[in-house]
N, C-alpha and C positions, 0 to 999 in steps of 0.2 A: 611178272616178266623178269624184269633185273634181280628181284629179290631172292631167286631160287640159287642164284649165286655166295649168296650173303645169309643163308641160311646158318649156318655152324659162326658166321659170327654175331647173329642177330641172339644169340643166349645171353652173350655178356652183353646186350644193350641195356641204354637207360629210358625209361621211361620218364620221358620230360613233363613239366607241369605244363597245362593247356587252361585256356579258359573260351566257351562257345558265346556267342552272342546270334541274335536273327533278325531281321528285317519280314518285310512278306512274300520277298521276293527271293533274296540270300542268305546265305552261312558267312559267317564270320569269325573264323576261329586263333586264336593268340597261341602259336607254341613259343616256351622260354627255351632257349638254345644257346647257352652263351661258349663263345672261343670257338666256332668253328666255320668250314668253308661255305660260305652262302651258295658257293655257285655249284658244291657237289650235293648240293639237296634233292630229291628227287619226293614228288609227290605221286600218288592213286587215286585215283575215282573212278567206281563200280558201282553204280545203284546206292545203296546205303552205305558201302564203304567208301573209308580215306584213310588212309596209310602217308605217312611222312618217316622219310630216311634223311640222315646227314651223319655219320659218324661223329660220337659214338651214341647217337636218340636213336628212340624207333619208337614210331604210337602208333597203334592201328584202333580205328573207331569205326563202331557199328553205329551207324545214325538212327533215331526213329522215323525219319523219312528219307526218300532218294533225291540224291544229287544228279544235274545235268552232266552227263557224259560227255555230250558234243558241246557244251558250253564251254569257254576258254578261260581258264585260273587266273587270277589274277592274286601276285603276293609281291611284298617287300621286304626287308631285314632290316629292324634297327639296332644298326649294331652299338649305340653307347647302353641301348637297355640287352639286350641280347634277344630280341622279340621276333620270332616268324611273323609278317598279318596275312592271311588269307584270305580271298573272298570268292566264296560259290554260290554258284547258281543254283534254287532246288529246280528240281525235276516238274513238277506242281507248283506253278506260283501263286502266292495266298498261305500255302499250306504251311500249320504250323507244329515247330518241331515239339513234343512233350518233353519234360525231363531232361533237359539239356544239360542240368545243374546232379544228374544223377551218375557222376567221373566212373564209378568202377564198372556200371551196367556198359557204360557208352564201349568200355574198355574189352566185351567179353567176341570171343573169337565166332566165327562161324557156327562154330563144331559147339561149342557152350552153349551158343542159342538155342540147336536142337534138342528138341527131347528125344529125352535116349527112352528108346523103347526097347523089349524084350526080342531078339531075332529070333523069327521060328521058321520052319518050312511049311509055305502056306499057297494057294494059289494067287491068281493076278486076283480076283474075285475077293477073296477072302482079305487080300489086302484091303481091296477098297471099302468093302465093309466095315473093316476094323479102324480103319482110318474114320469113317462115317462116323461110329460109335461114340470114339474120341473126340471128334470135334462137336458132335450133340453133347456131349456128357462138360466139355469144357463151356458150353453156350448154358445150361442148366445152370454150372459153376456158378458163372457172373452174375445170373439174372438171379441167384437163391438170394434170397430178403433171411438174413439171420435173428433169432431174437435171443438178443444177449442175455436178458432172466431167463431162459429156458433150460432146464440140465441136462444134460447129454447122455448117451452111452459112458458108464464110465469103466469098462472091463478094457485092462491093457492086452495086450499078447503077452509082455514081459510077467504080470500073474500068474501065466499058467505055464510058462518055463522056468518061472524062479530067477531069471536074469534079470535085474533092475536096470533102468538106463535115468540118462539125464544128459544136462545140458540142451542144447537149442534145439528145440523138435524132439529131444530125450533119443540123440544119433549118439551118444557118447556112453562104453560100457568099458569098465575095469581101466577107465582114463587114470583116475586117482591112487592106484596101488602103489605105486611110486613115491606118490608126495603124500605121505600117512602126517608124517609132523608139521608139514607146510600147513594142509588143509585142515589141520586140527585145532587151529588159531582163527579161523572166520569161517567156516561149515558146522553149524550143528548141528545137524544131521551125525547121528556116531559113525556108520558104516553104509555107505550110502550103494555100494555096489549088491548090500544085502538085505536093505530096507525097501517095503515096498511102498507104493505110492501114498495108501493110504493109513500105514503106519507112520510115514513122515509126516501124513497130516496130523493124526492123534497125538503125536512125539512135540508137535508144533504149537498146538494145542495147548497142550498141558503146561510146557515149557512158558509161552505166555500169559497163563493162568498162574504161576507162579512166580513173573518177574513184576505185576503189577505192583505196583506201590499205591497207594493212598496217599499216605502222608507227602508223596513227591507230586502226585498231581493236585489235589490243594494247593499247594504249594505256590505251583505255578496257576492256579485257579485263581488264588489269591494276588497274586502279582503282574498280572496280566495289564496293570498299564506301566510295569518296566519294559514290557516288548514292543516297546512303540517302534523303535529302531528296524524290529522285523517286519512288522507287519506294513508299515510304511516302505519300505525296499522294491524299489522297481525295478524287473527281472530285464532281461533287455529285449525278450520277446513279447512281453507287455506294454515296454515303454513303443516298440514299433507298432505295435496294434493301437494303440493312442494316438501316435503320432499321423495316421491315417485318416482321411476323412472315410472310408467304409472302411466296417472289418475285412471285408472278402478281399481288402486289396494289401493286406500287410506280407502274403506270401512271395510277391513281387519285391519287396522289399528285404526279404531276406537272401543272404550268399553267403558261398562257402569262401573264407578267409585263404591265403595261397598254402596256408599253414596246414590247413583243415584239407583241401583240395589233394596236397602232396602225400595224406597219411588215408586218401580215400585210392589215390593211385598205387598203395605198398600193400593194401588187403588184396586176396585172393578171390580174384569171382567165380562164384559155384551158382549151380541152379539147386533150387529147392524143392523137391517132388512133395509136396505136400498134401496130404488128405485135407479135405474139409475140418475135421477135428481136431488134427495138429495145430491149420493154420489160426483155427481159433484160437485153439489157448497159447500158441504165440504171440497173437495180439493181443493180447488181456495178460499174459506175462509183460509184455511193453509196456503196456500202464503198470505194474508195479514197480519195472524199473524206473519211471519218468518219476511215480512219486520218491522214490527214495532218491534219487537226484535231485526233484524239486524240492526235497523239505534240506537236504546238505548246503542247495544254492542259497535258499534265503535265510537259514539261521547262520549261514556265514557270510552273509550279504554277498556272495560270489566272489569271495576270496577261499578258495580253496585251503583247510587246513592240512596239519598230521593225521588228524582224526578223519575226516573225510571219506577216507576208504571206509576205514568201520563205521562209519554214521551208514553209507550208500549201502554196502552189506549187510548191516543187519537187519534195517528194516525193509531189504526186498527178500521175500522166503522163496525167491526164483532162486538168487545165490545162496543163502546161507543155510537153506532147506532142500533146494533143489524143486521144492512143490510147483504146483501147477493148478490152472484152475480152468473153469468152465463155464462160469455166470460174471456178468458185471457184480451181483452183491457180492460174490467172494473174493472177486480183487481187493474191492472197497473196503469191507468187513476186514480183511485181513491186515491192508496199510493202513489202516483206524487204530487198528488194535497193537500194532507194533511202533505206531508213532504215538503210543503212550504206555507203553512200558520200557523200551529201551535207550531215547535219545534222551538229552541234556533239557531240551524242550519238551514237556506234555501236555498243550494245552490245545483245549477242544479248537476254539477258535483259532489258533493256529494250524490246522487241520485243515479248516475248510479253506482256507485261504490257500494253502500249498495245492489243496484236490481244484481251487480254481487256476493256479498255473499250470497243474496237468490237463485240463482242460483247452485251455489256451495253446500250448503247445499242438495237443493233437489238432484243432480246430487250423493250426497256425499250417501244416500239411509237412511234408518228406524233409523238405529242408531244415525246418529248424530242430525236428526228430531227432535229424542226422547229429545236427551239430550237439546237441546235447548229448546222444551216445557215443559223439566224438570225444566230448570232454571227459564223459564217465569213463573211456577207454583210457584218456592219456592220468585220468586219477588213480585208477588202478593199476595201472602201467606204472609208477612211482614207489610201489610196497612191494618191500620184499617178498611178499607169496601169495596176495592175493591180484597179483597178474593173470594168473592161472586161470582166474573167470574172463576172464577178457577169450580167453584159447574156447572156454565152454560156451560161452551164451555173447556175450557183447561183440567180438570182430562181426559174427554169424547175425547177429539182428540190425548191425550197419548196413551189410550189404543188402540182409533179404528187405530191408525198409526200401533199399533202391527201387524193388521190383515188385515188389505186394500194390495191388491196383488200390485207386485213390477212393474207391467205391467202400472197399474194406475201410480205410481210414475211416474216411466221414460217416459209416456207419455206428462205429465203434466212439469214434469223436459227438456224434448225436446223443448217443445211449450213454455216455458222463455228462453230458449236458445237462440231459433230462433227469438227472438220479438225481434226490433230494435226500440226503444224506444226515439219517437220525440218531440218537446216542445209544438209544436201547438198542440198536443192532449188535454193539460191540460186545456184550453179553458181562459187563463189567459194573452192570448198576450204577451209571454215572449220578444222574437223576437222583437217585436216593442219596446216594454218599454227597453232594450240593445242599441235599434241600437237610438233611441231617446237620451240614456243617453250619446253615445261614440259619435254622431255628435254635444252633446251639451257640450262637452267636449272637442272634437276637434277643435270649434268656440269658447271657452273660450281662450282653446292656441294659436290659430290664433289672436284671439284679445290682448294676453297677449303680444304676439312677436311683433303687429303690433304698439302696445299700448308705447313698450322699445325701438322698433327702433325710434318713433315720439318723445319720450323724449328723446333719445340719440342726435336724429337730432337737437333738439330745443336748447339743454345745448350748443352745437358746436355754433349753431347761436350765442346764447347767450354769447360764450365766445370769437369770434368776434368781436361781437359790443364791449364788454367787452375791447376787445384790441386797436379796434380801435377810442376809446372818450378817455380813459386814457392813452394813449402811446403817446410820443411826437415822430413824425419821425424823423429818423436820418440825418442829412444834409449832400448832396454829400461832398466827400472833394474837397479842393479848386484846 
């Protein structure tokens, strides 16, 4: 109504911070609005939309369920905190909203939500049909049961054009010719617009077959109760799954800080037409990002360093290889294998411990995802050139975490649950190089003891003869 007036100035508007709450009955939503007229506010409600104007805000929210039309709004202004309150009526009373806590989904327009399809000249018929197809073929979608050790098709399109792609869904081609020196300091990948898939793998390969150390993972084999400090550290999405009497209720417990909230409202909402294949190895790319987040969080007990960026890139070969993958073992195998060649820390058991925060997380659902690829954004957001992933893969796995169904998650959260996770997977002969180092340790000591009883025995001979050339015996008495 009013707004078609306000059109050419709603561009410069700001998009205010909100926060949703619900009862079983209402909506209750908090926009921050400070310095302006209370009483030139005008509000909307349409079915699932709500719309709030007051020069110079503008928020328009797609609901996951509908609002009463013919019910009458009820808001206040507090103007010392600068707070709109509003309270609605749903449409359905009982009904409850999903994903309330999901800011940039709630934030996407009419025209977003639709899937864009291909327009062609078709009859009224042929529509409905095709419409049919799509919505059986989307009902397949949800009900297909995935199995994560399974391997897939692995032949791309970009193979047989010669054009490589990457970043999020691999939507990003000849992005990097530009930053040749930027990207040449945290991608090792050499030329990633001309590498294909599974040369990056072999390149990645070999490259970690060559940065193993021995002498550094003993090392830390050997000194593994100085990390008490780590392995003791409670992440803060652990300490809430503790602090709960059931696990299944620590996700109620989780929210987005006004910090977190304001930088979920400045991302760009896109929809993401994903094949079945895609969406897989974007959620199995997400576990490799969570591990290289989770091992940065606790060997810096969640104090973010300098090094930080390079810790979180190098051991995700999403960023620093661009790879991709297709089974839960090759995620695994792969953050096994590069959280013991490249970080400051190599120790097994520190391994399993990090794969059980990544556990945790995903178990923990969208929210605490979020916030963690919130903080890997504002980590990366802080180095001079490796922002640049934040453009490829991390803004792009914020949002689509908003909208990926919860079914996905907890399928994929199940399937690291379930994974028992062994040394010989990593193809690095752990097992032998251990049992080599504690027999040639135990033959040190055996020789240390056998070495102190030969000298103890020798000193006694010695002290013998000792006695018997220097001592004059004593004569019987007479």
């Amino acid at each position: 109504r009013c707004y078609k007036n306000k059109k050419k100035s709603r561009k410069k508007m700001i998009t205010p911070l909100f926060k949703i709450r619900q009862d079983d009955d209402n909506l209750f939503i908090d926009i921050y609005a400070k310095f302006v007229k209370a009483n030139d506010v005008e509000i909307y409600v349409e079915g699932n939309m709500f719309k709030f104007y007051v020069k110079p805000y503008f928020l328009r929210l797609n609901l996951p369920g509908k609002l009463c039309e013919e019910c009458e709004e009820s808001g206040k202004y507090d103007v010392g905190e600068g707070i709109f309150h509003f309270k609605l009526k749903k449409a359905t009373p009982g009904e409850f909203f999903q994903d309330l806590d999901m800011v940039t989904t709630l934030m996407a327009t009419r025209k977003e939500l639709q899937i864009p399809l291909i327009e062609e000249i078709s009859t009224d018929l042929e529509k409905k049909l095709k419409v049919s197809e799509e919505e059986e073929h989307e009902e397949e979608k949800e009900e297909e049961d995935w199995d994560w050790c399974q391997q897939t098709s692995s032949q791309n399109v970009e193979d047989l054009t010669g054009k490589y792609k990457y970043g999020f869904a691999n939507s990003f081609q000849d992005a990097l010719s530009k930053f040749q020196e930027e990207t040449e300091e945290f991608i090792d990948i050499p030329s990633p617009d001309t590498t294909s898939h599974a040369e990056r793998r072999k390149l990645r390969i070999h490259h970690e077959n060559n940065h193993f150390n021995v002498e550094h993972y003993m090392a830390d084999y050997v000194e593994w109760d100085n990390m008490s400090s780590l392995v003791n550290f409670a992440p803060p999405w652990l300490s809430k799954m503790k602090n709960s009497e059931e696990k299944n209720e620590h996700f109620d417990m989780l929210h987005f800080t006004d910090e977190e909230e304001k930088m979920l409202t400045l991302l760009p909402n896109k929809d993401y037409l994903l094949s079945s294949l895609d969406e897989r190895k974007c959620l199995l790319s997400l576990v490799d990002l969570l591990f290289a987040y989770c091992y940065d969080h606790r060997t810096t007990e969640g104090e973010n360093t300098s090094e930080s960026p390079w810790t979180i890139c190098k051991l995700s070969s999403t960023l620093s290889w661009f790879d991709s993958f297709q089974t839960i073992d090759e995620v695994v195998v792969n953050c096994c294998r590069r959280a013991l060649c490249y970080p400051l820390y190599r120790n097994w058991q520190l391994i399993l411990i990090i794969w059980n925060d990544v556990k945790e997380i995903m178990m923990a659902g969208k929210v605490c995802i979020i916030k963690c690829l919130l903080d890997m954004r504002g980590i990366l957001m802080r180095d001079e050139s490796r922002y640049i992933l934040n453009e490829l893969y991390v803004n792009h796995y914020i949002v689509w975490v908003q909208k990926v169904s919860l079914q996905r998650l907890s399928s994929i959260a199940e399937a690291l649950k379930e994974k028992d996770i062994q040394k010989e997977v990593v193809g690095f002969n752990l097992e032998q190089i251990e049992s080599v180092f504690l027999n040639n340790n135990q033959d040190d000591i055996s020789s240390s003891s056998t070495s102190t009883e030969e000298d103890s025995s020798s000193e006694d001979e010695e002290s013998d003869q000792s006695l018997d050339s220097d001592d004059e015996p004593t004569p019987p008495p007479p």
